[in-house]
C-alpha positions in Angstrom: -48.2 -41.6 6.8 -46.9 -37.6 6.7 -43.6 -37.7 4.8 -41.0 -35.6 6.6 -38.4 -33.4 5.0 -35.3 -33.5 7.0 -32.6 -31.2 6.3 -28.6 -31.7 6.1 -28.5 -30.2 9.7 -29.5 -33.7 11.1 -27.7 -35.6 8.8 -25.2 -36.9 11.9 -28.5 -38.5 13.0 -29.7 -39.7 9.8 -27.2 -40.8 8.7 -27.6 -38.6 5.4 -31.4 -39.9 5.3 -33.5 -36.3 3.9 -36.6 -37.9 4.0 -38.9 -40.7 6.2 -42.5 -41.5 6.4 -43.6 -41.3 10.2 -47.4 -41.6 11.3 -49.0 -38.9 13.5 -51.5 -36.9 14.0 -49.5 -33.7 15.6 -46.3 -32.2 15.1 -45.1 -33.6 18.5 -46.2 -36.9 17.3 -44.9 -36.6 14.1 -41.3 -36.0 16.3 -41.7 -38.8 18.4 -42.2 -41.6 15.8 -38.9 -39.9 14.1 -36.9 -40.0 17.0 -38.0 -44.5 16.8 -36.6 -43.9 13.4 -33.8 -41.6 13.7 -33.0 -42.1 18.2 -31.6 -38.5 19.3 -33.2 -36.1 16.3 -36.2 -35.1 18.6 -33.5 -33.9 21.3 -31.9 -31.6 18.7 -35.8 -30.2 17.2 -37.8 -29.8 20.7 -36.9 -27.8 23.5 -38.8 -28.9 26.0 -42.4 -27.7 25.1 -41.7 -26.2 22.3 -40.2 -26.6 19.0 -36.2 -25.6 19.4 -34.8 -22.4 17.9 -32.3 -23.8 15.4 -35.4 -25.1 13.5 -38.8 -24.0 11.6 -41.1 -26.6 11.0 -44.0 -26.4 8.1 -46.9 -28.6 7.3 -48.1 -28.3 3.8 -46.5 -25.2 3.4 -47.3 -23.2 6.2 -45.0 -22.6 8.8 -46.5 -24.8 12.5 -48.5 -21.9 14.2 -49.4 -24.0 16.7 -46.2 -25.6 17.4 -46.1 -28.9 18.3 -49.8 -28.9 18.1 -49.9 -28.1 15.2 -51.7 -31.0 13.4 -51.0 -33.2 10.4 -52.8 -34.9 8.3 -51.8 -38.5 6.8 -51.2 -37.4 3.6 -49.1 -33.9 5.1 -45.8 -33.0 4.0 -43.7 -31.7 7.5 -40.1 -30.0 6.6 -37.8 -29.2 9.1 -35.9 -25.8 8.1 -33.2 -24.9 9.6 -33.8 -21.3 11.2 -31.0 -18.7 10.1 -30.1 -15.6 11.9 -28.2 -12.8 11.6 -28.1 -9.2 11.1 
């Protein structure tokens, strides 16, 4: 199972949990067995099709080209970032 890093963000919907191991094969999967984990995160991390804009997701260190097709190995580590803007 990919171990997911999950950030303070999400902690309302955690409950404080940083971390859970999720199977998958695909960021979008990798979301959906979360969300059986942790019910409402997906909501906050998806928008729609696509991964939201509050958030950056990475699979082994390299930021989800694909999105949330992106896919991920068994052994993968995923980390949700929070995005930060400004200027």
């Amino acid at each position: 199972m990919a171990t997911v890093s999950i950030p303070l963000l999400f902690k309302d919907v955690t409950g404080g949990v940083r971390r859970s191991e999720v199977a998958g094969s695909t960021v979008a999967e990798i979301l959906a067995a979360l969300d059986e984990v942790h019910p409402g995160i997906e909501g906050r991390i998806r928008d729609g099709d696509r991964l939201a804009p509050i958030v950056t997701v990475t699979v082994d260190g390299k930021i989800a080209a694909q999105g949330l097709d992106t896919p991920v190995e068994p052994q993968s580590e995923v980390c949700l970032l929070p995005s930060f803007g400004g200027g």
